[in-house]
C-alpha positions as CSV (number, residue, x, y, z in Angstrom):
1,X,-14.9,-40.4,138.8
2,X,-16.0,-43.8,137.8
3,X,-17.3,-47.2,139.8
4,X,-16.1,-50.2,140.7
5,X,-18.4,-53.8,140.8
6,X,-17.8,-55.0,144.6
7,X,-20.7,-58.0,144.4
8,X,-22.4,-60.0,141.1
9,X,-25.4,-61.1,141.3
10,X,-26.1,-61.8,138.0
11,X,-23.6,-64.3,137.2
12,X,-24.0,-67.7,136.3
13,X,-22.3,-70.3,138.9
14,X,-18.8,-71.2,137.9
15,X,-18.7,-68.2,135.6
16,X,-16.0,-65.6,136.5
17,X,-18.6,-62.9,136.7
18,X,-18.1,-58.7,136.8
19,X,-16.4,-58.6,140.5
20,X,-13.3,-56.1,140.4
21,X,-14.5,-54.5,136.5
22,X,-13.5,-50.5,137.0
23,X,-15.2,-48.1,134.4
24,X,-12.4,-46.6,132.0
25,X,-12.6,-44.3,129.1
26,X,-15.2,-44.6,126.5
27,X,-14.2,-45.9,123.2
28,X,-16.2,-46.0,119.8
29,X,-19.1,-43.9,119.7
30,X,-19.4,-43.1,123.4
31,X,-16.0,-41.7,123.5
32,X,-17.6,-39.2,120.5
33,X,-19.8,-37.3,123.0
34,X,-17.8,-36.9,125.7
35,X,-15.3,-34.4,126.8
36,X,-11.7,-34.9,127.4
37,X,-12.6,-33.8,131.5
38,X,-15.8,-36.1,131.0
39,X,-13.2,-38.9,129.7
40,X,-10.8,-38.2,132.9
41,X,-14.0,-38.6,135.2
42,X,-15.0,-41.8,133.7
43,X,-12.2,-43.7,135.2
44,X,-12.6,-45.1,138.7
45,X,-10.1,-43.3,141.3
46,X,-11.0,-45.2,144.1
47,X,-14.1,-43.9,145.6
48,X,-16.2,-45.4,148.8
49,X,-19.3,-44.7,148.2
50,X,-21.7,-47.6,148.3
51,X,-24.4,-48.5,145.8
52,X,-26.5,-50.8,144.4
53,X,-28.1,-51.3,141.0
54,X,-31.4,-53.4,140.6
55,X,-34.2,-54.2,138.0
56,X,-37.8,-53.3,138.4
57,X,-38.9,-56.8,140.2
58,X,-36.1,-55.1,142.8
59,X,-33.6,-58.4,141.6
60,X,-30.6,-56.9,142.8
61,X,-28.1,-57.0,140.3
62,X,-24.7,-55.8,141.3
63,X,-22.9,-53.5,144.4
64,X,-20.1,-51.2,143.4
65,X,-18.0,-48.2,145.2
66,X,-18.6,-45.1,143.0
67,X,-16.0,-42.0,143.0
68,X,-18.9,-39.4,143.2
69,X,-23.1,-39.2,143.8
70,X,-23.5,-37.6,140.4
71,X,-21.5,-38.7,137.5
72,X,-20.1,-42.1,138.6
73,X,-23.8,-43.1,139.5
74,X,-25.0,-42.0,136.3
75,X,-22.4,-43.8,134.7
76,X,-23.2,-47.5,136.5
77,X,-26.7,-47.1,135.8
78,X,-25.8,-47.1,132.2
79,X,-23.6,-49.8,132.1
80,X,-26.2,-51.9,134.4
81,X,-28.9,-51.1,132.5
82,X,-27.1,-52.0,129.0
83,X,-25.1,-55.4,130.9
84,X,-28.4,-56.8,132.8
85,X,-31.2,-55.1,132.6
86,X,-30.7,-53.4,135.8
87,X,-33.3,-49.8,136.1
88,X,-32.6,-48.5,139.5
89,X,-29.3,-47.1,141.9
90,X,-29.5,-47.0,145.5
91,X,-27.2,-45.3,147.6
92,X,-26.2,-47.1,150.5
93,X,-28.0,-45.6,154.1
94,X,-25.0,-44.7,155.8
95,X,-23.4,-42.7,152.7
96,X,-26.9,-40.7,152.0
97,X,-26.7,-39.6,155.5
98,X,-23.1,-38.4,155.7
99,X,-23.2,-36.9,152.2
100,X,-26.6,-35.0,152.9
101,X,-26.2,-34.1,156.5
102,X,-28.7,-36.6,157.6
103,X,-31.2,-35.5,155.6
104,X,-34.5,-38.0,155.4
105,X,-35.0,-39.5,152.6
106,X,-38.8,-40.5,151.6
107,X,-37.8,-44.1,150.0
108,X,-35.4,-46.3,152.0
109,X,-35.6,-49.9,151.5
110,X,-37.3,-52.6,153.8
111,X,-34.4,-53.4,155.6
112,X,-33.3,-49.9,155.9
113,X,-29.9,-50.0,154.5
114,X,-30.1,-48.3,150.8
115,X,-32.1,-45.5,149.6
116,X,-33.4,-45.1,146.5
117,X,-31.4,-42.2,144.6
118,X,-31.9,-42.8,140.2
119,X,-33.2,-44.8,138.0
């Protein structure tokens, strides 16, 4: 249960950027604290669920798929946060919806595609 960057928007022109990086295992002292099932769920198995990381000035940063709401997300954040600064994952509109049963959801964004969901 991992991610996968779909956008950069972070990345310096001409510069290859993060578009296409999968999570994988964690190796040096990461790897220490996880799990051999924590390891397994760190790698991206082709999930669909849409997200977004952004900073505080809501600069958005990147767009990935994610495997999972819980574990994948959590996952990204960290990577974002250590990569680019980024504080903040929002779950794409559509994807909140179908995964809560429509549920409302108190902070949706201006243009009312993304929610907020952790940060």
């Amino acid at each position: 249960m991992g991610f996968k960057i779909t956008r950069d928007y972070v990345k310096d022109e001409g510069e290859k950027g993060c578009v296409g990086l999968e999570s994988v295992r964690q190796r040096g002292i990461n790897a220490f604290f996880l799990t051999e099932k924590e390891q397994e769920q760190a790698e991206y198995h082709g999930g669909k669920i849409k997200v977004r990381l952004r900073d505080e000035d809501n600069n958005i940063h990147f767009h990935a798929v994610v495997d999972d709401e819980d574990f994948s997300c959590e996952l990204l954040l960290r990577w974002g946060g250590t990569y680019s600064g980024a504080t903040d994952l929002d779950l794409y509109k559509e994807d909140w919806d179908r995964l809560t049963n429509n549920r409302e959801h108190p902070y949706v964004s201006k243009d009312g595609k993304w929610v907020y969901y952790m940060g």
